[in-house]
C-alpha positions as CSV (number, residue, x, y, z in Angstrom):
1,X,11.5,-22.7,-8.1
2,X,14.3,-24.5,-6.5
3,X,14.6,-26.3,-2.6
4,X,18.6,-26.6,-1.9
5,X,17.9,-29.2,0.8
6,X,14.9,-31.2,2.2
7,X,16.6,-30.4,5.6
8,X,16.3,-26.7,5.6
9,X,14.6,-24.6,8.1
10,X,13.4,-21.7,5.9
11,X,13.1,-22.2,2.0
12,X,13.8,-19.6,-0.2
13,X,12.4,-20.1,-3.5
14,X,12.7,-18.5,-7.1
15,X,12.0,-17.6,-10.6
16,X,15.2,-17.0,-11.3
17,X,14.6,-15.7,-15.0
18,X,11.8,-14.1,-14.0
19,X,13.9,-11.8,-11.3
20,X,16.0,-8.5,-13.4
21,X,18.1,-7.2,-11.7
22,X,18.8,-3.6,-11.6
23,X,21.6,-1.5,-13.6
24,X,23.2,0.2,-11.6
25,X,23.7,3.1,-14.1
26,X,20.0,3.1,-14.2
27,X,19.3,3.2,-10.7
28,X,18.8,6.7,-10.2
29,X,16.2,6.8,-12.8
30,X,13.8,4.2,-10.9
31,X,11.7,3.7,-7.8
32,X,11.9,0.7,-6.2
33,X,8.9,0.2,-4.1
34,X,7.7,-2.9,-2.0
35,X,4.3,-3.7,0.2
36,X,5.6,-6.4,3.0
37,X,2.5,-8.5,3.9
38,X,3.7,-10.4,7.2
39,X,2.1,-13.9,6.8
40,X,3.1,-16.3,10.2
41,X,6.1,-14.3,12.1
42,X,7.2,-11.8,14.1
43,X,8.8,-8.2,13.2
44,X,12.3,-9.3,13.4
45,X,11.3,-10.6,9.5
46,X,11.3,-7.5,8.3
47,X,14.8,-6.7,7.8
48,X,15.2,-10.4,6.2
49,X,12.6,-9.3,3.9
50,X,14.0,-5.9,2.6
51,X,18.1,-7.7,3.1
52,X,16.3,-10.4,0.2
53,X,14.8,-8.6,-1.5
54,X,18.0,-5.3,-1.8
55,X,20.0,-8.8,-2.9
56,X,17.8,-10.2,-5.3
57,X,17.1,-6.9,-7.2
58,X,21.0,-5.8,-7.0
59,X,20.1,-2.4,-5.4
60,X,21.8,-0.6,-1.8
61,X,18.2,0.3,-0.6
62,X,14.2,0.4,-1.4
63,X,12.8,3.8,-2.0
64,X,9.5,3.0,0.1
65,X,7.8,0.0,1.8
66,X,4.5,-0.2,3.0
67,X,3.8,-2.6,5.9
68,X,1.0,-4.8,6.4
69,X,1.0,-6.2,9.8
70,X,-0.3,-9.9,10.7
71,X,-4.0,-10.1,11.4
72,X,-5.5,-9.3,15.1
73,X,-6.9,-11.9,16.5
74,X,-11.1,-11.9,16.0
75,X,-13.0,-9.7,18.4
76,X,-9.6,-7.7,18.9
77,X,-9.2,-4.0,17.0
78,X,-5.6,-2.9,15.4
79,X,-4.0,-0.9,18.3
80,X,-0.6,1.4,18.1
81,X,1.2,-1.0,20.7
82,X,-0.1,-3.8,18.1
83,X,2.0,-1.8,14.9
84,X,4.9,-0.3,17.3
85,X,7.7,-3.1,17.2
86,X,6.9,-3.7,13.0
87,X,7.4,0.2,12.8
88,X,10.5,0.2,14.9
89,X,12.0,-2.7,12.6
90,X,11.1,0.1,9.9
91,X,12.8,3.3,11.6
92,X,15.9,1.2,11.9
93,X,15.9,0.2,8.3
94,X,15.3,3.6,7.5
95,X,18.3,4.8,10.0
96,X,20.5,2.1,8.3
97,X,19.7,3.7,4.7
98,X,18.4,0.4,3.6
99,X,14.9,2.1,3.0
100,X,14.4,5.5,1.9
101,X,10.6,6.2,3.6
102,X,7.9,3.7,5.3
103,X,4.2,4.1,5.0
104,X,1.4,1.9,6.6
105,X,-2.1,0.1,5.2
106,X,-5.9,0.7,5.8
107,X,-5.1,2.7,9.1
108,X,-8.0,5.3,10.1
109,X,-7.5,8.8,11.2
110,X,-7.0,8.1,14.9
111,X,-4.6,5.3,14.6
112,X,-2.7,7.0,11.7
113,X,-2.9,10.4,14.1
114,X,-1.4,8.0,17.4
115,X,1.1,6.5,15.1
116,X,2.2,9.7,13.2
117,X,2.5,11.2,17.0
118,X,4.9,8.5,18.2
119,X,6.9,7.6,15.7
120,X,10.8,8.8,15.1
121,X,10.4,8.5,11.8
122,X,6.8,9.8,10.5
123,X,4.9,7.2,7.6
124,X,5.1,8.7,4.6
125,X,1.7,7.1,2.8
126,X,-1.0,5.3,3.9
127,X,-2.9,2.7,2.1
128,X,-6.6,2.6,1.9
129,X,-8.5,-0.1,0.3
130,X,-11.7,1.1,-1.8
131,X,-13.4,-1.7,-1.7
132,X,-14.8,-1.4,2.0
133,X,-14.4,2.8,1.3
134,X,-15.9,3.7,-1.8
135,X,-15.0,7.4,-0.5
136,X,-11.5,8.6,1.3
137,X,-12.8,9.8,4.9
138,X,-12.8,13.8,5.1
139,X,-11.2,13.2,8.5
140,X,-8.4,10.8,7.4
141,X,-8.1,13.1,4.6
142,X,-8.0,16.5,6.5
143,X,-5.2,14.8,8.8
144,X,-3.0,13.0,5.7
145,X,-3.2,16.9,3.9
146,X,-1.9,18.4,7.7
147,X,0.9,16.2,7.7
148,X,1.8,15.1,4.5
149,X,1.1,11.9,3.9
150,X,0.2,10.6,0.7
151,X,-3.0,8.3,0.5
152,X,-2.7,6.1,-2.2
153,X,-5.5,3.2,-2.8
154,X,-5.1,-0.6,-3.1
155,X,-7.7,-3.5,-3.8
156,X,-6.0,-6.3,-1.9
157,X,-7.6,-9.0,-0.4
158,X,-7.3,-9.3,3.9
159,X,-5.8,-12.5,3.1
160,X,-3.6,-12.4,0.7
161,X,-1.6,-16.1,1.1
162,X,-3.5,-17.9,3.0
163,X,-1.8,-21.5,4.6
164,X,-3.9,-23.6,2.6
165,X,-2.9,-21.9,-0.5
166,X,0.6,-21.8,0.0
167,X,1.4,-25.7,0.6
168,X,-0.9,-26.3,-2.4
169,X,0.8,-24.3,-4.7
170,X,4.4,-25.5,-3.0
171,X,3.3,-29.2,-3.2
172,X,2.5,-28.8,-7.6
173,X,5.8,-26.9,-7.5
174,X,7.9,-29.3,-5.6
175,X,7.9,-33.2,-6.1
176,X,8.1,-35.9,-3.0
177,X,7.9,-32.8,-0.3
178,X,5.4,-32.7,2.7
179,X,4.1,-29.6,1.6
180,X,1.6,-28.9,4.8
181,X,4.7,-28.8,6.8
182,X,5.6,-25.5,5.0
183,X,4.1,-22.3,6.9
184,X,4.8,-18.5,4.6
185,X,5.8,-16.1,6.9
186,X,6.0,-13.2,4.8
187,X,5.2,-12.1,1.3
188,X,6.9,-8.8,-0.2
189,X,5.5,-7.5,-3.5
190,X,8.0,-5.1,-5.5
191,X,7.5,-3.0,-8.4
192,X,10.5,-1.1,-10.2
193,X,8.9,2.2,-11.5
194,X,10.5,4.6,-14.4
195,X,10.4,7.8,-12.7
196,X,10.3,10.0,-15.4
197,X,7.7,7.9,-17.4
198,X,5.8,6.5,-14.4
199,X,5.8,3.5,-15.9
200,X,7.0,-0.5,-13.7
201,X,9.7,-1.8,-15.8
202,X,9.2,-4.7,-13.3
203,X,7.0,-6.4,-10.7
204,X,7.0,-9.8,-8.3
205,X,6.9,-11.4,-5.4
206,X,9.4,-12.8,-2.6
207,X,7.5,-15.1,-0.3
208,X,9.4,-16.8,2.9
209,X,8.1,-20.0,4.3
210,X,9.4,-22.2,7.7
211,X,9.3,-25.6,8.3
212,X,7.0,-26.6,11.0
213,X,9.2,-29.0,13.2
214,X,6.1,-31.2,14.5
């Protein structure tokens, strides 16, 4: 992990040896997949995200990315006008070939329905977490069959990086730095899948924090 200067704005930090970059005589054989969790910002982050993490992994585009929006605030449910401007930072990756499809997280039929409905380009997957759904929905499952999109199942946490966490782990990391100044914005998780052994040759994280000027 490295901070260039205790001045900047945004740190970027790395495992450097612990980041492979991809052949590019190999890269037809893999699948470079990503789930973006946006932490503390907007959807304008998204192509920073997927621009980082095409640069760090040495590749023109991500085959797929999954989206996780921020949290709605308590006593307020996940709406389409909530996911729309995340999904149009998507479509316009998508249009600039710097993702290949886009698929969403833990969406139920009717919001997955209004989404498929409005978007240009239509989400591929959608992510449902067995924990709180020990069975896929018939409904969700009736509609994903209809119009092809694959439901694959995770086991993440709501909160995956919380704050507290974060400046913790950044203050242990790096020496005579006012770590609770740090706030993550996003957190991208990447896996580099063998196609035709459907095995990951790789995995890791990117994480993007800002410096909170007050």
């Amino acid at each position: 992990m490295y901070l260039l200067q205790e001045t900047l704005e945004v740190l970027e930090c790395s495992v450097a040896q612990a980041m492979e970059k991809i052949n590019p005589e190999e890269r037809d054989e893999l699948k470079v997949s990503a789930k973006l969790f946006i932490v503390g910002s907007n959807s304008s982050s998204i192509r920073d995200a997927v621009d980082l993490a095409c640069s760090a992994l040495g590749v023109a585009q991500l085959d797929s990315v999954i989206i996780v929006p921020p949290p709605v605030e308590d006593g307020t449910n996940l709406s389409l006008e909530y996911l729309q401007p995340y999904w149009k930072e998507l479509e316009s990756l998508v249009q600039n070939k710097k993702i290949v499809a886009i698929g969403t997280s833990d969406l139920d039929k009717t919001l997955l329905e209004q989404l498929y409905l409005w978007a240009q380009v239509k989400p591929s997957s959608n992510q449902v977490n067995l924990a709180s759904c020990c069975v896929m929905p018939p409904d969700l499952t009736a509609f994903a069959k209809e119009c092809d999109i694959q439901l694959l199942t995770h086991n993440d946490p709501k909160e995956l990086l919380c704050e507290a966490s974060f400046q913790e782990v950044l203050q242990k990391s790096i020496q005579n730095m006012k770590a609770n100044k740090w706030i993550p914005l996003w957190l991208l998780r990447y896996s580099v899948i063998v196609k035709s052994r459907g095995i990951i040759k790789s995995k890791g994280y990117i994480i993007q924090a800002k410096r909170n000027a007050s």
